[in-house]
C-alpha positions in Angstrom: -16.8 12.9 -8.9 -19.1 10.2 -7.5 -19.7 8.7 -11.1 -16.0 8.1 -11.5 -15.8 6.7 -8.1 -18.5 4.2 -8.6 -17.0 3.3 -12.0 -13.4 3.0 -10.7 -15.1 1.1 -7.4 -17.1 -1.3 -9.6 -13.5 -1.9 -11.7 -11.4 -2.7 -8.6 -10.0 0.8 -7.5 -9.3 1.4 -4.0 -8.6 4.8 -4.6 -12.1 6.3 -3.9 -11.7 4.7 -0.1 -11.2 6.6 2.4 -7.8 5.6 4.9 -10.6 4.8 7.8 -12.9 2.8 5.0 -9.2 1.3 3.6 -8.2 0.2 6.9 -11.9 -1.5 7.9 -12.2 -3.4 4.8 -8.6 -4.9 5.0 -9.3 -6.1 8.2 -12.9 -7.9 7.1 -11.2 -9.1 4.4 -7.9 -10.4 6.6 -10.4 -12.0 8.9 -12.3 -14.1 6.3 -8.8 -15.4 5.2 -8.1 -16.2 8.5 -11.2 -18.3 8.8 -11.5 -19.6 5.6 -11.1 -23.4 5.2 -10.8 -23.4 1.9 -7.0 -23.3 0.0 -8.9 -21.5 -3.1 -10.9 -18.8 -1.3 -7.7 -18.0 0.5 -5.3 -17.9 -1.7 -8.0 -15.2 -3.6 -8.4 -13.4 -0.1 -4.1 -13.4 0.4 -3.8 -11.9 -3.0 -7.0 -9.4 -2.0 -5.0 -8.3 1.5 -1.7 -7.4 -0.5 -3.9 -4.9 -2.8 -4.7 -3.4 0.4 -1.5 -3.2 1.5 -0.4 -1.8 -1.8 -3.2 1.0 -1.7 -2.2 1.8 2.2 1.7 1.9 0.9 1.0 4.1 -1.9 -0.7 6.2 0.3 1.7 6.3 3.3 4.6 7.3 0.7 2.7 10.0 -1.1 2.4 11.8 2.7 5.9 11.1 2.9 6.7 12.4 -0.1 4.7 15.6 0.3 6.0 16.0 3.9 9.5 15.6 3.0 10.0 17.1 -0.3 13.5 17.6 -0.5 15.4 14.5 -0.5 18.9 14.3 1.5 21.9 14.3 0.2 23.8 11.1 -0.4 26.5 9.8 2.2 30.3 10.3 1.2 32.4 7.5 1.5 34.9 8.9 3.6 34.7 7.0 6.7 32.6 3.6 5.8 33.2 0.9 3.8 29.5 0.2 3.2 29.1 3.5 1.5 29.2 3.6 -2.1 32.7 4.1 -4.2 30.8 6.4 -6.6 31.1 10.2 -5.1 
């Protein structure tokens, strides 16, 4: 497995990161935006945090997902008007 990690690393994945490694690297990469004084470099860095964010998102649904597997059943519009007509 540590081939296809390198390989997916070198191509951009941030799947192979671990949540700690995710979290770290965001934050080095969050604080060169915030000092960077050039608009280029941190327009590249802004678009760099949001993959982050992305990965951690993916991520934090996924456990969500698995923790809650069974989805709830939809509200009835019997008593609200902000409930869908569809039932």
């Amino acid at each position: 497995m540590g081939l296809f990690d390198s390989v997916s690393r070198a191509l951009g994945s941030l799947r192979p990161l671990s949540d700690q490694e995710l979290e770290d690297e965001r934050e080095a990469v969050r604080e060169r935006y915030v000092f960077s004084a050039d608009v280029e470099t941190a327009d590249a860095l802004y678009h760099e945090m949001h993959r982050y964010d992305e990965e951690m998102t993916r991520r934090a649904n996924e456990a969500y997902a698995s923790e809650h597997p069974n989805p709830p059943e939809p509200r009835r519009r019997e008593h609200g008007w902000y409930l869908p007509n569809d039932d």
